[in-house]
N, C-alpha and C positions, 0 to 999 in steps of 0.2 A: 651375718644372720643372728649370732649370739647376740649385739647388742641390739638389735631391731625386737627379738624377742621379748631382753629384759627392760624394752621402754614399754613395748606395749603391754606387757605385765605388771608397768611398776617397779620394779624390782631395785633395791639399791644398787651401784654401781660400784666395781672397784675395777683397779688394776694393778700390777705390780709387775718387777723384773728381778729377776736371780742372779745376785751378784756373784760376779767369781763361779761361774757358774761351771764351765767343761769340766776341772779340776777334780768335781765332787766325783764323776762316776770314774770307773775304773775304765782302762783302755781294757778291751775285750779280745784283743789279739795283740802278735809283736808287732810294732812297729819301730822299723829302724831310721835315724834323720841322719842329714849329714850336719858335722858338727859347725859352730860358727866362725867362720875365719877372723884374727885377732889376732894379741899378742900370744895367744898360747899357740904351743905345735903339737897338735894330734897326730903325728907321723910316729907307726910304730919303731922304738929305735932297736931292734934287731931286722926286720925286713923291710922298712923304711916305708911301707906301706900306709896310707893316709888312713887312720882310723873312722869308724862311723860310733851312734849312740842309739843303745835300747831306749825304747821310751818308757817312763814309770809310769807317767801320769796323763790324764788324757787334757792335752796342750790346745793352747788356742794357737791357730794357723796352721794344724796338723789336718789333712782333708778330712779325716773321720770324725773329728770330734764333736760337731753339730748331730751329727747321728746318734751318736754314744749315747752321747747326753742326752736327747731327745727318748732314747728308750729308756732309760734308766727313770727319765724323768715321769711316761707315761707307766711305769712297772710301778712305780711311786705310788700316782693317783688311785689305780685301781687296786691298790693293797690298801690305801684307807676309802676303801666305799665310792668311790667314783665311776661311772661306767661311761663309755667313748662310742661315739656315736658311729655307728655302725656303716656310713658313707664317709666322713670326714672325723680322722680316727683322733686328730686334735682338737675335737669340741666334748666339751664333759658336762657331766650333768649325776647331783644326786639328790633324791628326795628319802627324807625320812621319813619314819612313822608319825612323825606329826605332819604331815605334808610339808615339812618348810625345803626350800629348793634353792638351789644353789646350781650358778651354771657358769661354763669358763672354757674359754677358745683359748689357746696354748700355742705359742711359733717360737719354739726353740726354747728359749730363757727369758721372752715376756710373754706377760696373759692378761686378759681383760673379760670380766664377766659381771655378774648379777646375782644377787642373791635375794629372799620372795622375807627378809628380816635380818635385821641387825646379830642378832645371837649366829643366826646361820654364816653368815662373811666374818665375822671372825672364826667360826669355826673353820671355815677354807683358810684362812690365813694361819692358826693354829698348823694347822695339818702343813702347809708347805715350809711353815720353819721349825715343823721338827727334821729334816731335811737339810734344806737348805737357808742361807740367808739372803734376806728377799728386802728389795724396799716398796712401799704399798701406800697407796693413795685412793682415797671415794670418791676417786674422779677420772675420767677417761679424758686425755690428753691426746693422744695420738695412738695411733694403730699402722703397722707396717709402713709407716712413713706420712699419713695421711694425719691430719690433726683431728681431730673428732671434737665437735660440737653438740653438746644434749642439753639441752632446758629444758624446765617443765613447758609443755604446752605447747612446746616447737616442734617441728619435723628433725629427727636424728641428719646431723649434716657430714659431710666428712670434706675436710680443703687440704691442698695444700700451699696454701698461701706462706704460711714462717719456711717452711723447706725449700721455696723458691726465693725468699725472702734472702733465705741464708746464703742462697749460690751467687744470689747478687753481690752480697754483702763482702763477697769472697774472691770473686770476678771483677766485679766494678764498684771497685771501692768509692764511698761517697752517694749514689748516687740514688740509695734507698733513703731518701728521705720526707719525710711526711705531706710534703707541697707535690712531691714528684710520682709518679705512678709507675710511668717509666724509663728504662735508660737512654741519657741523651744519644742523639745521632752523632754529635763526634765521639763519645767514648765509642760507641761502638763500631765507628769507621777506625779509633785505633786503635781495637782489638782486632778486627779483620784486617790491617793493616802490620800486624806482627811477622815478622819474615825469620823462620826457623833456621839455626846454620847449615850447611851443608851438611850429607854421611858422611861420617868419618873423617868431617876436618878436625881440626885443632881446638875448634870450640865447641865443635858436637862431643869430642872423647873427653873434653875437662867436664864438660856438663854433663854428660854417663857416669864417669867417675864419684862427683859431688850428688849425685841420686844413688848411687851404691851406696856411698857412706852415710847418708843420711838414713 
C-alpha cells in the first residue's frame, strides 16, 4: 500500500536494509543457549555438569531477536517525528510544517518507502543512520521476496521471476538459459527419479552426520 501511494503521489522512491542489524538493540530479558559443541569442553570440572551461556547480545538465530529488534527499531522512528499507522503498526509516515512527507513500510531490518522531495529522503536517511548502518538505494528492487517494478507511466508491478529464476538456477543446473523457458522433461524425470537411502542405514547416518557438520 506504501508504494502504490507513493506512485500515485509522485513521490521519490527509496529503500534500504540495516546491516548487522539484531546486535544493535539490547536483549531485553536473560536468555540462556546452549553452548557450541567443538574442540572446547564446557563440562563444569568440579560437578562435571555440562555448562550453558548468558546471552550478551541480541544474536541472530536466537527466537527473540526479530522482535527485539523490531521494537527497538519502531521506539527509534517515533522518537524522531515519525508516527505508525494506527491498523499496520509497521507503515510510518511524517509531514512537516512545510507539508514535505515522507512515508516508509518497515519488515524487520528492510524498508521501502517515498518521500513528496529530495531534502525530505535524506532527511529519513539521515535520521536511520544516526542509529544504525543502513545501505540505501532510490530504487525499489524487491520487497518481501517479490521484485518490484515502477516506471514512470506504467502500472506498479510486483514478479517473482529472478527468485524462481534462482531456485532453478540451484535445482537444475544449466537449464535457465535464455532460449529455454522451461525445465526439460528428462532433468525433471531425473529429479523425480532420485531414490533417498534408507532410515538409519549406513548412508542415511554418514549423510546426517556431514549436515551436522556443515
Amino acid at each position: 500500500f506504501t508504494m502504490i501511494t507513493c506512485v500515485e503521489d509522485g513521490f521519490i522512491e527509496f529503500a534500504f536494509d540495516i546491516t548487522q542489524a539484531f546486535p544493535v538493540e539490547p536483549v531485553d530479558r536473560k536468555i540462556f543457549i546452549e553452548l557450541p559443541k567443538g574442540p572446547f569442553d564446557w563440562t563444569d570440572p568440579i560437578t562435571g555438569e555440562e555448562q550453558i551461556g548468558l546471552l550478551q547480545q541480541n544474536l541472530y538465530g536466537t527466537p527473540p531477536a526479530p522482535r527485539t529488534f523490531t521494537k527497538g527499531r519502531h521506539a527509534h522512528f517515533l522518537a524522531n517525528g515519525m508516527s505508525a499507522c494506527s491498523v499496520e503498526r509497521n507503515s510510518y509516515v511524517r509531514v512537516d510544517e512545510a507539508s514535505n512527507e515522507v512515508r516508509c513500510t518497515a519488515y524487520v531490518d528492510e524498508g521501502w518507502g517515498g518521500a513528496s522531495n529530495m531534502d525530505t529522503a535524506l532527511w529519513f536517511k539521515a535520521m536511520l543512520e544516526k542509529k544504525y548502518k543502513i545501505t540505501w538505494r532510490f530504487k525499489w528492487q524487491n520487497a518481501l521476496g517479490f521484485g518490484v517494478e515502477s516506471e514512470p507511466g506504467q502500472p506498479l508491478a510486483f514478479t517473482s521471476t529472478k527468485y524462481i529464476r534462482a531456485l532453478v538456477d540451484q535445482h537444475l543446473q544449466g537449464e535457465s538459459k535464455p532460449t529455454r523457458k522451461t525445465a526439460s522433461r528428462d532433468t525433471i524425470m531425473k529429479l523425480a527419479g532420485i531414490k533417498l537411502p534408507e532410515l538409519n542405514s549406513a548412508e542415511d547416518l554418514a549423510m546426517r552426520g556431514m549436515q551436522e557438520q556443515a
